[in-house]
C-alpha positions as a printed Julia matrix, in Angstrom:
412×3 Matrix{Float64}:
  37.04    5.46   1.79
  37.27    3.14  -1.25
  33.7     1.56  -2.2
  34.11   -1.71  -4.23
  30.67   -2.59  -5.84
  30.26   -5.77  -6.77
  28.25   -7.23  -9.88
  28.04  -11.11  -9.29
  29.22  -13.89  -6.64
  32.73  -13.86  -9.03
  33.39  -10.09  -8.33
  32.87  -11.05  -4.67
  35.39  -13.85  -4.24
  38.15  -11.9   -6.1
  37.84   -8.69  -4.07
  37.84  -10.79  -0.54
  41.14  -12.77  -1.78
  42.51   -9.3   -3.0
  41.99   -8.24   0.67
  43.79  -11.25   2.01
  46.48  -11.05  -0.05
  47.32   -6.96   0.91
  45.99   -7.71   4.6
  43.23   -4.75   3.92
  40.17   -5.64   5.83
  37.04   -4.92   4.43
  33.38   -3.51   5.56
  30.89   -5.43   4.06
  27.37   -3.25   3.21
  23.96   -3.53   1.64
  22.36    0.01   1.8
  24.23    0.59   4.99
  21.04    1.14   7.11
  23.09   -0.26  10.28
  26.43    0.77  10.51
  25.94    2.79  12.94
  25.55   -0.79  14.93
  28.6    -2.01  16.35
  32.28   -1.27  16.81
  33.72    1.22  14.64
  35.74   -0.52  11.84
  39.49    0.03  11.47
  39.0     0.12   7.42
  39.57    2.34   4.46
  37.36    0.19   1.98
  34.05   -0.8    1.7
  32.65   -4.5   -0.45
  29.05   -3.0   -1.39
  26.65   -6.02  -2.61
  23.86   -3.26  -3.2
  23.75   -4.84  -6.76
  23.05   -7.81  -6.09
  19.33   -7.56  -5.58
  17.72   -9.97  -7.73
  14.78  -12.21  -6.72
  15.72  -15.25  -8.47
  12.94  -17.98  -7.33
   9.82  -17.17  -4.92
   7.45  -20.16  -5.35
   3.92  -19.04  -3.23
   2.74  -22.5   -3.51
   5.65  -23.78  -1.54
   6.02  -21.09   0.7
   9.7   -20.11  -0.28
  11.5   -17.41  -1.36
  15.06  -17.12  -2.84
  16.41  -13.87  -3.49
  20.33  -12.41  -3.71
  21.14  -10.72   0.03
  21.44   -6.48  -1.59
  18.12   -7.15  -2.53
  15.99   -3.9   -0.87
  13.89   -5.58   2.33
  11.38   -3.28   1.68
  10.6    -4.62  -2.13
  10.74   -8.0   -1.31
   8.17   -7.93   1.89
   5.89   -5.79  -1.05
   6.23   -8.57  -3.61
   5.29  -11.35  -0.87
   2.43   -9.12   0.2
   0.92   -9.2   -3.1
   0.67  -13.1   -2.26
  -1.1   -12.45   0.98
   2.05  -13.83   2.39
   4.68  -12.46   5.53
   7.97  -13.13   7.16
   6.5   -14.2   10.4
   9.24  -13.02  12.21
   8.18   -9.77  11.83
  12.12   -7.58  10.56
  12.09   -4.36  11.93
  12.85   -1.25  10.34
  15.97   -0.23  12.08
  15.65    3.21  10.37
  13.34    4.37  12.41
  16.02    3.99  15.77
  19.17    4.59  13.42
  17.41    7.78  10.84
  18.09    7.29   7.28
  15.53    5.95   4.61
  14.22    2.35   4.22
  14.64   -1.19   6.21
  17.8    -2.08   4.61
  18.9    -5.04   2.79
  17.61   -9.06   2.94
  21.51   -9.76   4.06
  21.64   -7.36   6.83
  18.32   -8.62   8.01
  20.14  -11.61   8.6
  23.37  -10.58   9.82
  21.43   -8.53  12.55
  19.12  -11.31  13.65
  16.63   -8.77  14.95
  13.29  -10.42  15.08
  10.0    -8.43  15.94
   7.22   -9.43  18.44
   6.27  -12.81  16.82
   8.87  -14.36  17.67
   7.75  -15.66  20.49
   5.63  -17.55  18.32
   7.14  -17.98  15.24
  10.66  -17.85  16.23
  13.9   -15.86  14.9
  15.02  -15.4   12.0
  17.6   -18.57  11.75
  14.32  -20.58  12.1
  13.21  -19.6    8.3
  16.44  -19.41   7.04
  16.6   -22.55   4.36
  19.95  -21.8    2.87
  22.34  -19.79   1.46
  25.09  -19.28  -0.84
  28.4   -16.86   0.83
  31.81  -15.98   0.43
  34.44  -16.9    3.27
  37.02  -14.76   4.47
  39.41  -17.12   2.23
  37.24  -15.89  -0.64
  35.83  -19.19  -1.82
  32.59  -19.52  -2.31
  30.28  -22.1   -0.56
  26.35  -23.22  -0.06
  24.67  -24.4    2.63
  21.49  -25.48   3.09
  18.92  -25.66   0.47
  15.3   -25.02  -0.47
  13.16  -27.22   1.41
  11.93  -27.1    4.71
  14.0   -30.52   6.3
  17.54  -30.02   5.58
  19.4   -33.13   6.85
  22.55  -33.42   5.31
  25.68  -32.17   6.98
  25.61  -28.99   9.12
  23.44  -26.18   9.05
  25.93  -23.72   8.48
  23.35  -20.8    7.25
  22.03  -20.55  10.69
  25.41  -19.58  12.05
  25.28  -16.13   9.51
  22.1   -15.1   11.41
  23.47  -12.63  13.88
  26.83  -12.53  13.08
  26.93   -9.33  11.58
  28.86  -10.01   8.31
  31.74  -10.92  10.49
  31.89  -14.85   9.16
  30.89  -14.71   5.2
  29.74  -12.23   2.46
  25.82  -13.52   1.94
  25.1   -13.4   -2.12
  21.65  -15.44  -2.13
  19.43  -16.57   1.13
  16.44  -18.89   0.61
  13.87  -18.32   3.7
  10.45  -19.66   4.46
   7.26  -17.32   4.16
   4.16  -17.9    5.83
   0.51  -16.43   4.81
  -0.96  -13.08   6.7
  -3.66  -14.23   9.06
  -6.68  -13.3    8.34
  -7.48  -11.12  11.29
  -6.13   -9.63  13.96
  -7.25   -8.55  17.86
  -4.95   -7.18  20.43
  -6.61   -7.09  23.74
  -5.79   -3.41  25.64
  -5.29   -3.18  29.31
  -4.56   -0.15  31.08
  -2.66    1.27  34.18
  -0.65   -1.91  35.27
   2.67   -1.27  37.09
   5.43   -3.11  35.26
   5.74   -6.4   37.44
   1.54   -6.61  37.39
   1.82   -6.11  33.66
   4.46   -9.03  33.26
   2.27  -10.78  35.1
  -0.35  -10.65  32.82
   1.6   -10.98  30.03
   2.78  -14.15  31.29
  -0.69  -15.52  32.02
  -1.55  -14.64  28.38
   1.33  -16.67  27.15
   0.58  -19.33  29.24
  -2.83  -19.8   28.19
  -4.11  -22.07  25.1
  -5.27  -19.05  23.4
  -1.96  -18.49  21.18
  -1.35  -15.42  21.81
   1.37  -14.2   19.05
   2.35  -10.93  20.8
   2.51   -9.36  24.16
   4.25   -5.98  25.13
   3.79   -3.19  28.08
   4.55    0.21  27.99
   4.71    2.77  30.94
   3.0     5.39  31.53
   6.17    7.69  30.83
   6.96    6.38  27.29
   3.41    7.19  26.7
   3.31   10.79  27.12
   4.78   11.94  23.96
   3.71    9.04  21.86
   2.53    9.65  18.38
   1.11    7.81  15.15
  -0.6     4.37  16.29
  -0.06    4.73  19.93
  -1.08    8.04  20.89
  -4.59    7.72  22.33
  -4.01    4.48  23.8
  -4.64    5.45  27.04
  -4.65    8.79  29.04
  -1.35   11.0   29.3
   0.74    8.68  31.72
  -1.06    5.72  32.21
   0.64    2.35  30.86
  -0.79    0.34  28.61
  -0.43   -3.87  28.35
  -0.85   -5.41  24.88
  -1.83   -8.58  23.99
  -2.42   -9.75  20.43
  -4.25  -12.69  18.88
  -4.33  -13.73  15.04
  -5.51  -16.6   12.86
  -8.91  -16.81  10.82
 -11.75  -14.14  11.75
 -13.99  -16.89  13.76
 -11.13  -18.26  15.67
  -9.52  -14.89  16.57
 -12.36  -13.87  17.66
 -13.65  -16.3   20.03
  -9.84  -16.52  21.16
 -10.05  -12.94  22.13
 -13.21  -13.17  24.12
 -11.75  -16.28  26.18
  -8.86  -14.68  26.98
 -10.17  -11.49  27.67
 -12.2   -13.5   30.42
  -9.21  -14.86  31.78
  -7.09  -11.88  32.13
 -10.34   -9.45  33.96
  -8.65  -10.29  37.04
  -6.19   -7.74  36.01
  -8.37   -5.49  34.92
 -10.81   -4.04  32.21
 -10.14   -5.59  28.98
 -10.51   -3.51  25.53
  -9.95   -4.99  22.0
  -8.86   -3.56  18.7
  -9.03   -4.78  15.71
  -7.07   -5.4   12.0
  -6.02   -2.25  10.99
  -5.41   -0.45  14.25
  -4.05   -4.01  15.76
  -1.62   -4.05  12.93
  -0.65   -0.27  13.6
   0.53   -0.94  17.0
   2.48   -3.54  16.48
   4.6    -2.38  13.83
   5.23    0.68  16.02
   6.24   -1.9   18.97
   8.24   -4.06  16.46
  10.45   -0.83  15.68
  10.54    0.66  18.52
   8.65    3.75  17.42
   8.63    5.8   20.99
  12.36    5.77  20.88
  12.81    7.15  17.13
  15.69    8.86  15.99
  13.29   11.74  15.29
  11.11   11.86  18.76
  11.84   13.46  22.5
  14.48   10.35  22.86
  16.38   10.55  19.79
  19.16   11.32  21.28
  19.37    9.12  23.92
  21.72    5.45  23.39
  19.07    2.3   23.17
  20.16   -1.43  24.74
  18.65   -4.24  23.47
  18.26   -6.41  26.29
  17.09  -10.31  26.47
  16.37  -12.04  29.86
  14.47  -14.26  31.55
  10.48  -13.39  30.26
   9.17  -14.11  34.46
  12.22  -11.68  35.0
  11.3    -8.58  33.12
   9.35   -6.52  34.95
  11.18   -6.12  37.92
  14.44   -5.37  35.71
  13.02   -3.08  33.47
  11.7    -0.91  36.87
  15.13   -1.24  38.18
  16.66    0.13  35.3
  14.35    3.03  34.42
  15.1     3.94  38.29
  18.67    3.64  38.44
  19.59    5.23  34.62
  16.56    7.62  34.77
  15.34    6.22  31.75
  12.84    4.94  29.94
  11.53    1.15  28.81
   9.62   -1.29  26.41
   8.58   -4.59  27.43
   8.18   -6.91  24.36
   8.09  -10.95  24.19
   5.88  -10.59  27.63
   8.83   -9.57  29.56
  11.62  -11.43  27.78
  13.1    -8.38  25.8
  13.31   -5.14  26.81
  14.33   -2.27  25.37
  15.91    0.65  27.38
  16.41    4.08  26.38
  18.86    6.25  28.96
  19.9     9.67  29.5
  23.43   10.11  27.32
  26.62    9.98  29.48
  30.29    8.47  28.22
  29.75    4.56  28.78
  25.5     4.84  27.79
  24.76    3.95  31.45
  26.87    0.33  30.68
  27.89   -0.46  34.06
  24.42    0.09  35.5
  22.6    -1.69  32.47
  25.17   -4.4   32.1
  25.31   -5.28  35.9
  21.54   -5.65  36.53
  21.16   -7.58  33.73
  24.04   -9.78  34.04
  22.62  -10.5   37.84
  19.32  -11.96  36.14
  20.93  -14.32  33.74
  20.32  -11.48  30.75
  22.36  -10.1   27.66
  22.25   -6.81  26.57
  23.54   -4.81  23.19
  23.79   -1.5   22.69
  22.18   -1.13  19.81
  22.26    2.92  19.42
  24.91    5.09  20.58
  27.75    7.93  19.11
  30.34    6.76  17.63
  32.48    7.6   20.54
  30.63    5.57  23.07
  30.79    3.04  20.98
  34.54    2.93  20.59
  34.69    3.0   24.74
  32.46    0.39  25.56
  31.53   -2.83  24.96
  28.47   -3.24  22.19
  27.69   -6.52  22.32
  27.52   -8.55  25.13
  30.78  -10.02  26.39
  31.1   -13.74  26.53
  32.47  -15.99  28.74
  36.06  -16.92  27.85
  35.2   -20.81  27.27
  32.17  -19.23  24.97
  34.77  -16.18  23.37
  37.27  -18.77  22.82
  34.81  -21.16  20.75
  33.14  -17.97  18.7
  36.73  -17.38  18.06
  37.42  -20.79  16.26
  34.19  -20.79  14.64
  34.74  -17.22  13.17
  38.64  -17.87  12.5
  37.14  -21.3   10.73
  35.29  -18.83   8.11
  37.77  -15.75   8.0
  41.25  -16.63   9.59
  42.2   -12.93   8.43
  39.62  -11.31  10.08
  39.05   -9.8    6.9
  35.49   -9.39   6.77
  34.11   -6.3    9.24
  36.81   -6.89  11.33
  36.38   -5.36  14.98
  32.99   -4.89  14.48
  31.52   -6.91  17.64
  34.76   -6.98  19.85
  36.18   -4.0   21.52
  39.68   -3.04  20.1
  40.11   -5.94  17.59
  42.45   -4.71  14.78
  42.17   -0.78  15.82
């Protein structure tokens, strides 16, 4: 395998138009922390932007950050916490499903899209993306966007990178939105709700004008070998319903209290606080009780979005039919499913139930094999396939860039 490192945007455009011109398609890395997502990648050479990892503006006053898209995830969330400052959409680590060391890159944030628990608050990742400056699959260089928070002039190309897993453009600098760390932080506990009661619950909290900024449920199974924050949360097999409230100490507070009123019906309410809170929910937001390096490790994970009022009932049918186990995040609306290894990762099952609901669903761990026989990402519609098609083909005609990666078969 040929590794190409780059050392600036030029370097970039010549060694895309180089791969045009011999029809050599190219996987595009950071530190590689998610290759192991997708479609295996009928390539022999590899554009690594590790280099470019500068932060070249981050104004604290304004609340914006520019930095080149190698830059390490991990350094730049340290320099922002220095300011007292967050990406509110919570990034997850994906080492901690994938193995290997550190979150990965600022670019393959994006590419992934994979936004934590706030995000039913704060929204994704495309909603603090202010711009960006990329390489096309015809290896010109183009920006789009800028640094403020109302862009209004032409389209706003940067937020079709989110998600597309390097697949339209080579990201060399990303300008995104930060936000300040509340002050405090409460999650409210509840214990021993069956999944639909629990999604319930969740639902009430989210409906309630306490702004709530997080709400998860885990069963009583994937709570028998839990470790780090969220052993002790409740007795061996009994599930646990999380609900989590932030803002200034006062208001958090008294927030908690109300709500904790409102959701007794349900049960007895607990409450934890700051550094514990915070412990939990980075656990949820990587999905810590299905580690690479826990009882499940081996087992394929889906990703799976649906309707939030729908979530409880489908994760229940799921864990019954695959004999697996789940994670209900975004009060229902994402859930994540680990199942017992076979050669399809339980697709037909998974993918049918959730197709019945209205849902989508990646599979975001698996072998290599499995991932060459099935489908990762969720198939589309053909009207839908046949407009991602123009859009991509309107970027990288070639299919140059990480070719195959999210469609079965394409260029194998």
């Amino acid at each position: 395998m040929e590794t190409l490192k780059v050392r600036d945007i030029k370097d970039v455009e010549e060694v895309v138009r180089a791969a045009v011109a011999s029809e050599q398609p190219l996987e595009v890395i950071g530190h590689g922390s998610k290759r192991a997502i997708g479609h295996p990648m009928p390539t022999n050479a590899v554009l690594d932007v590790s280099v470019l990892n500068a932060v070249t503006s981050y104004e604290p006053n304004e609340l914006i950050i520019s930095v080149e898209a190698g830059a390490p995830l991990a350094d730049v969330q340290s320099l922002i916490d220095a300011k007292n400052q967050q990406f509110a959409f919570e990034p997850m680590d994906i080492s901690v499903l994938l193995g290997g060391a550190g979150a990965g890159t600022i670019g393959g944030m994006i590419g992934a899209g994979l936004a934590g628990p706030r995000r039913i608050k704060a929204g994704g990742i495309r909603d603090h993306l202010l711009g960006a400056h990329a390489v096309s699959g015809f290896g010109d260089s183009f920006k789009t966007g800028g640094r403020v928070v109302k862009n209004v002039t032409g389209y706003d190309l940067c937020k079709l990178l989110t998600g597309s897993w390097g697949t339209l453009a080579v990201m060399t600098e990303v300008t995104l939105k930060v936000m300040p760390k509340p002050e405090a932080e409460r999650t409210l506990v509840l214990r021993s709700l069956d999944d639909v009661t629990a999604n319930k619950a969740m639902t009430a909290a989210l409906g309630s004008p306490f702004d709530v900024s997080g709400a998860a449920h885990l069963p009583g199974s994937v709570l028998r070998s839990a470790t780090g924050a969220l052993a002790g949360l409740a007795a061996a097999g009994q599930p646990v319903t999380l609900v989590r409230l932030e803002g200034i100490s006062a208001s958090a507070a008294h927030r908690a209290a109300s709500l904790s009123q409102t959701l007794s019906s349900y049960g007895t309410v607990d409450s934890l606080a700051d550094d514990a809170s915070v412990a939990i929910w980075s656990a949820l937001r990587d999905v810590a009780p299905f580690a690479t390096n826990g009882a499940l490790g081996a087992w394929p994970v889906w990703r799976i979005v649906c309707p939030p009022a729908s979530g409880g009932a489908l994760g229940q049918a799921l864990a019954r039919s695959t004999g697996g186990d789940v994670i209900y995040d975004w009060g229902g609306g994402l859930i994540w499913a680990a199942v017992p290894p076979n050669a399809d990762a339980q697709a037909t099952l998974v993918r049918g139930q959730v197709e019945a609901i209205g849902g989508h669903a990646t599979l975001l761990r698996a072998t290599e094999d499995v991932r060459r026989a099935v489908d990762v990402f969720q198939p589309q519609a053909a009207g839908l396939a046949a407009l991602g098609e123009r859009v991509r083909a309107s970027f990288d005609p070639r299919s140059v860039l990480n070719r195959g990666r999210m469609t079965k078969g394409l260029g194998a």
